[in-house]
C-alpha angles and dihedrals in degrees: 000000000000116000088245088061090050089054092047087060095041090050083045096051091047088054085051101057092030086062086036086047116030084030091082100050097044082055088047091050089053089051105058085081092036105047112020123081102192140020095266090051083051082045100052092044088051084050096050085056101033104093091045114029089087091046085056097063090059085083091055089047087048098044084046090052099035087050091044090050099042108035109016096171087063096048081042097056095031099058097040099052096039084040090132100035091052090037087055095047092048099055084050089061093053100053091041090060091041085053087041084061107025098045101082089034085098137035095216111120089221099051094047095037080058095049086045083056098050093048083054102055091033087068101028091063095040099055090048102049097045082068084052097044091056102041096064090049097058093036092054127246132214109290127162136223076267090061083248122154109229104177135112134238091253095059094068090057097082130134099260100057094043091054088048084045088052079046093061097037094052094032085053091042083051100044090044093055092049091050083048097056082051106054098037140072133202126021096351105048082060095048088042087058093046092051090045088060090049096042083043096058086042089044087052088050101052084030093057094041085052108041085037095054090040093052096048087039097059107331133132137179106298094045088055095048083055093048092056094047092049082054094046094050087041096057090045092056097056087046089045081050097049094042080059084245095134096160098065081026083068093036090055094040086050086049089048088054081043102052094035087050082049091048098053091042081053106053080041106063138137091015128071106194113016117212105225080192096065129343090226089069103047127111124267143193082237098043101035105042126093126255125299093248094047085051089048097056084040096059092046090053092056102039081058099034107033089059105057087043086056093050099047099039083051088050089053086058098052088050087054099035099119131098127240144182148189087294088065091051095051088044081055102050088060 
């Protein structure tokens, strides 16, 4: 295997935990206006995701390096034609940190109800934007013989890449209530758990439509082995749910992010960055990576580096690991 195929997998392997991880907490953001009905129980789902949520984004700080290192005419081409789409999400994640900080400075009802807005709408467009995202990219967008992208905004906007955008978002608002149902006690622990069963049979739907129409559109058969296994462990976690097991009920709903992520890397490869305009011109892992020597001292440094990240951000969530409710709010307030 060439050193730019490694990096594809290991590109492929940072998206994977940033949606498993990130995924949650983008789910847990949605549901402070689907799920709590006061300001302690937005204040308790805030808590379950404050001391990680931060953590998570390092994934999306690693997969953006590691893209921009190994395969610079991708990042190159990515970042230019989704210019408005990644500049939007980014400034989501901004403000969501800055809510994250800023909404408990004050006491006022109004102050912190505004920052609980802006988390909101800060994860719900993310989350649905990463699905459409993606799904261009695997679909293929407009790119010239230059490697340009020629395209318009609006052409990202089919119907493809929405339904794998209404995919993410469902998938993330799934994957958060469970999460939720794990990390909390009382009365909504219980609701979290009833709103996970109804988001998980919404989530199969959009999830079947997707991963069927990727798999007829360019699949083969390893990408159709991972999309079963993304079913079957989408289907145990809304019976592990049910059955009131949240904990395999997350893991399951973290290996079906995981096997649907695998699925579209795998109907990807080996391009990057497919030309719907002509194959010829579209990006590969050979003609868009950096040089063999770049990808050497890269692979050092994260054979070195990725290890020791892993360790202390799963130590975090040892540290954090306990649930809470409504009872610790009202302890803290004294």
């Amino acid at each position: 295997m060439e050193l730019h195929d490694v990096w594809f997998v290991v590109i492929a392997f940072l998206w994977t935990g940033y949606f498993f991880l990130e995924g949650f907490d983008f789910g847990v953001g949605v549901l402070t206006k689907l799920l709590a009905r006061d300001r302690a129980e937005r204040r308790v789902l805030i808590n379950t995701i404050g001391p990680v949520w931060d953590g998570n984004e390092v994934w999306l700080l690693s997969a953006g390096g590691a893209t921009f290192a190994a395969f610079p005419e991708w990042y190159a081409t990515l970042f230019s034609g989704f210019y408005l789409p990644l500049l939007l999400i980014l400034v989501c994640l901004i403000v969501r940190g800055v809510a994250f900080e800023y909404r408990a400075k004050r006491g006022e009802e109004r102050w912190q109800r505004n920052w609980e807005h802006a988390i909101f709408w800060t994860s719900l467009l993310p989350a649905l934007l990463w699905g459409v995202a993606f799904g261009n990219i695997v679909r293929g967008v407009k790119i010239d013989a230059d490697g340009e992208y020629v395209g318009t905004v609006l052409d990202l906007l089919n119907p493809y890449a929405l339904l794998g955008g209404l995919v993410t978002l469902a998938l993330f608002t799934f994957h958060g209530a469970v999460f939720t149902a794990l990390k909390t006690v009382g009365d909504i622990r219980l609701r979290a758990r009833r709103l996970a069963t109804v988001l998980g049979a919404v989530t199969a739907v959009l999830a079947l439509g997707f991963l069927g129409w990727t798999q007829l559109d360019q699949g083969n058969g390893a990408s159709l082995a991972v999309a079963g296994v993304a079913v079957v462990a989408l289907v145990g976690a809304i019976g592990c749910n049910l059955a009131g097991r949240e904990g395999w009920s997350f893991a399951l709903s973290g290996v079906t992010i995981t096997a649907a992520v695998a699925m579209l890397f795998l109907v990807l490869f080996p391009d990057v960055m497919p030309s719907s305009l002509d194959p010829r011109w579209s990006l590969t892992v050979s003609n868009a990576s950096s040089s063999p020597y770049t990808l050497k001292i890269m692979t050092w440094c994260a054979a070195i580096a990725a290890p020791v990240v892993m360790l202390y951000q799963g130590w975090t969530y040892w540290v954090f690991r306990k649930r809470i409710g409504t009872h610790h709010i009202a302890d803290a307030s004294h």
